[in-house]
N, C-alpha and C positions, 0 to 999 in steps of 0.2 A: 290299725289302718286298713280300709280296706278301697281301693282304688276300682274303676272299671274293669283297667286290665290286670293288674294286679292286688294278690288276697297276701296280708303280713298275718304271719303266724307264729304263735311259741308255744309249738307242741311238745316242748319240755324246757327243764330250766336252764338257760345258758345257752340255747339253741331257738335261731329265727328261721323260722320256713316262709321263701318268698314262692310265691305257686304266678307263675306263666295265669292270664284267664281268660285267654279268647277261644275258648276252646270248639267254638263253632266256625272258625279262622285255621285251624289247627296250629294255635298259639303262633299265628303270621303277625312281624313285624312290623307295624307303623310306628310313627314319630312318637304319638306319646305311647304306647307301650314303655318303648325304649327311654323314655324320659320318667315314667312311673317306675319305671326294675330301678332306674337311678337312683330316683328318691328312697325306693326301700332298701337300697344296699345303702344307701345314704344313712338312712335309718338305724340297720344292725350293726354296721361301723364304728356308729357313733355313741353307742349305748356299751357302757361298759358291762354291763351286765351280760350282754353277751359275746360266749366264746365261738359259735364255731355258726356258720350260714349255710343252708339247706335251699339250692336254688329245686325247687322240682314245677310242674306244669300238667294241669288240668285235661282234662279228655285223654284219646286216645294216643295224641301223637304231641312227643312237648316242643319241636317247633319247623312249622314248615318253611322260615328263611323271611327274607323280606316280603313284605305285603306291595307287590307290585300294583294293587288295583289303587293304591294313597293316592289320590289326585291332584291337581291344583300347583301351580308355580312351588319353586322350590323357598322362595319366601314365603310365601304363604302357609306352607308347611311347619316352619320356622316360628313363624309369628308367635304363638300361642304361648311359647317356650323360652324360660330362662338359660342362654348356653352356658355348660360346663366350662367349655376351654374358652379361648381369647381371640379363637377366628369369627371373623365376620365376613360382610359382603357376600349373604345372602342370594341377594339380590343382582349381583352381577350380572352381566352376559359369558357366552361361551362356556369354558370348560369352570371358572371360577367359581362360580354360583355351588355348582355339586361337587366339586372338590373340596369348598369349603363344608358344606352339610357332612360330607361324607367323614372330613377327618372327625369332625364333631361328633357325631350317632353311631358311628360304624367302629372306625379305629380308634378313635378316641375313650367313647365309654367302653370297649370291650377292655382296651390297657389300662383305663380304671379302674376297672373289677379285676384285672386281674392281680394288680397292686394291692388291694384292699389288704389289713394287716390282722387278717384274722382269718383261718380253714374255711375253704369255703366246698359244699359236695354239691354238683349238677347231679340229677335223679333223672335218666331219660328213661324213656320207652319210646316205643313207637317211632315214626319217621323224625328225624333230623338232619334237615337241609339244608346246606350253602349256611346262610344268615343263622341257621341255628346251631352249628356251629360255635360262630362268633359266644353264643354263651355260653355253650358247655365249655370249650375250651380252657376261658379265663379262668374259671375255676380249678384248685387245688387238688380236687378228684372224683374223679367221673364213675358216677357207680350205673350200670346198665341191665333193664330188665331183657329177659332173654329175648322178647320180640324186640329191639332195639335195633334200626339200619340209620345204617350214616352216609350221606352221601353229599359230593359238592359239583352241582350240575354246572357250572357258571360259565365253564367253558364249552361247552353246548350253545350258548346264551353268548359266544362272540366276546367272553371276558376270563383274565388269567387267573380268576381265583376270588375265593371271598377277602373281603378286604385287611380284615385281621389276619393276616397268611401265617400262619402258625404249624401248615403243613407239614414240613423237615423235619419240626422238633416233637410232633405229635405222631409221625408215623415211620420216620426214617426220608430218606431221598428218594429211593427209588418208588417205595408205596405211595409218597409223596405225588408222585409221577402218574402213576397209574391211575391214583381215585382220579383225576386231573384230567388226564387223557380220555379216560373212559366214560366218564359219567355211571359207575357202574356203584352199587352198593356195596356197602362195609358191614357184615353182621355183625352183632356185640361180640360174640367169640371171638371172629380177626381182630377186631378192635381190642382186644383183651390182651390178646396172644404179639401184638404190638407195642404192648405201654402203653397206646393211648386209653385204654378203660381200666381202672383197678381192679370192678370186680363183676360180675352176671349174675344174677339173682333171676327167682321166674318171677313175672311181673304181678303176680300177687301179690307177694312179697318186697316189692322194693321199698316201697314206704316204710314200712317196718325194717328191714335190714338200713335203708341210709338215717333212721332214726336212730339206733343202735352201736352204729358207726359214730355220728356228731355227739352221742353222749359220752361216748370212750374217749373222743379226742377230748371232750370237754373237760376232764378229769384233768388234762394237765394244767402245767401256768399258761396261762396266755401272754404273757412276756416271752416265755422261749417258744413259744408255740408262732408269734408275731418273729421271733429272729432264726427259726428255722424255716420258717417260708421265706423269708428275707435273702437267707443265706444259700436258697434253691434258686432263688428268681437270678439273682445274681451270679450265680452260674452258669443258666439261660442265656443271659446277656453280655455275659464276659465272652461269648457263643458268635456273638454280632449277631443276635436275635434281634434287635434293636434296628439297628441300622440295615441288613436285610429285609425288615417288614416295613421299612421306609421306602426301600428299591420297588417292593413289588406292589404296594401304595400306588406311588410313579404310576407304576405301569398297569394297574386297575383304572388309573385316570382316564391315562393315552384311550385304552382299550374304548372307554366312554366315551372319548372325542371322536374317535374312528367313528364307531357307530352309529354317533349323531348326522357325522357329515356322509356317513354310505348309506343309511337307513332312516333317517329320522327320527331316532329312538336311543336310548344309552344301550340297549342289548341289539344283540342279532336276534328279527322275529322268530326267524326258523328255529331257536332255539325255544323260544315259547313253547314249541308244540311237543319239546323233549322234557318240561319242566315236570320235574318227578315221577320222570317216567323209566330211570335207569333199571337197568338186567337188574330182576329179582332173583337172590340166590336161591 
């Protein structure tokens, strides 16, 4: 399969490589991207043939976050698209309309992928922002080429976070605090030296080294490979991962009705002007 935004691949046996491919966007998020990554994790999910999923991303940088320039009503956006989950009312007025879109695309297929019951590795390089996040995250483990910065501008932007707030359990509380407050960057070493990255490779090498990884993991069962990710997740959540990524949900909403009704916009403008522009370490 091979999609606009997204290239399906099986660069070995028992291993699916989905690749990011807006790469002239720096793999920026619109509706159907996010509905194409669905269909291909849809894809490798469902095929038993494969063990272990290689999310990786074209060009330099694998993803600069939401595609703010998407235009047009928040149905309209909608339209084109079969939803995953069982929210509607699109088309609402007020806060409804994008609360609903948002559980949909945002929070919703991010805790899909991250459910999926098979290993799954994000391959970054380069810049990932806010919204790009939301993919690394989900996935089982994040291998990082050395040029690799992570950052989550949103509160720059007049909003508490990206929407899948996964922050706490990916960096600690207080780092949690910091990328937040600051809008400042995360090299793959900090990210390393955190938990939140398994491993740093130079970015020559990362294709080759997370190839090498998914074919090691691929060696085991996939039965206990499906009930030791099971048995991770649920520890996560036995955490009130769950129900705290509901609170701050909530409160990415509010953040959105403020803005509308002070600015005219879901974000703060003045934030615009800071978007990906955090302290270079």
């Amino acid at each position: 399969m091979t999609a606009s935004t997204i290239l399906y691949e099986t660069p070995a046996p028992q291993v699916a490589r989905l690749v990011l491919n807006r790469p002239d966007a720096r793999n920026a998020q619109d509706t159907r991207l996010l509905y194409d990554l669905n269909d291909a994790f849809d894809r490798a999910a469902r095929d038993d043939g494969v063990k272990v999923i290689v999310l990786a991303a074209s060009g330099p940088h694998f993803s600069s976050g939401h595609d703010l320039r998407e235009g047009g009503a928040i149905a309209e956006q909608m339209a084109p698209f079969e939803t995953v989950g069982t929210w509607c009312g699109f088309g609402c007025a007020g806060a409804e309309g994008r609360m609903a879109r948002e559980k949909e695309i945002y929070l919703g297929l991010s805790e899909r992928w991250r459910n999926i019951p098979k290993p799954t590795i994000a391959a970054v390089q380069g810049k990932c922002i806010a919204g790009g996040l939301m993919l690394a995250w989900p996935c089982d483990l994040i291998v990082a080429a050395d040029d690799a910065q992570f950052a989550d501008n949103t509160v720059a932007m007049g909003v508490g976070g990206v929407e899948y707030f996964a922050h706490p359990w990916e960096l600690g509380p207080r780092k949690a605090k910091e990328l937040l407050f600051t809008s400042d960057w995360l090299t793959a070493q900090e990210a390393r030296a955190l938990g939140m990255v398994n491993q740093v490779v130079p970015a020559a090498e990362l294709e080759a080294f997370v190839l090498a990884l998914a074919q090691k993991i691929a060696t085991k069962p996939l039965f206990a490979l499906k009930l030791a990710k099971e048995a991770v997740n649920a520890a996560e959540d036995a955490q009130g991962r769950v129900q705290a990524m509901g609170a701050a949900f909530a409160l990415h909403q509010l953040a959105h009705s403020h803005n509308m009704q002070v600015h005219g916009m879901p974000v703060d403008p003045a934030g615009l002007q800071v978007r990906g522009k955090a302290k270079t370490p």
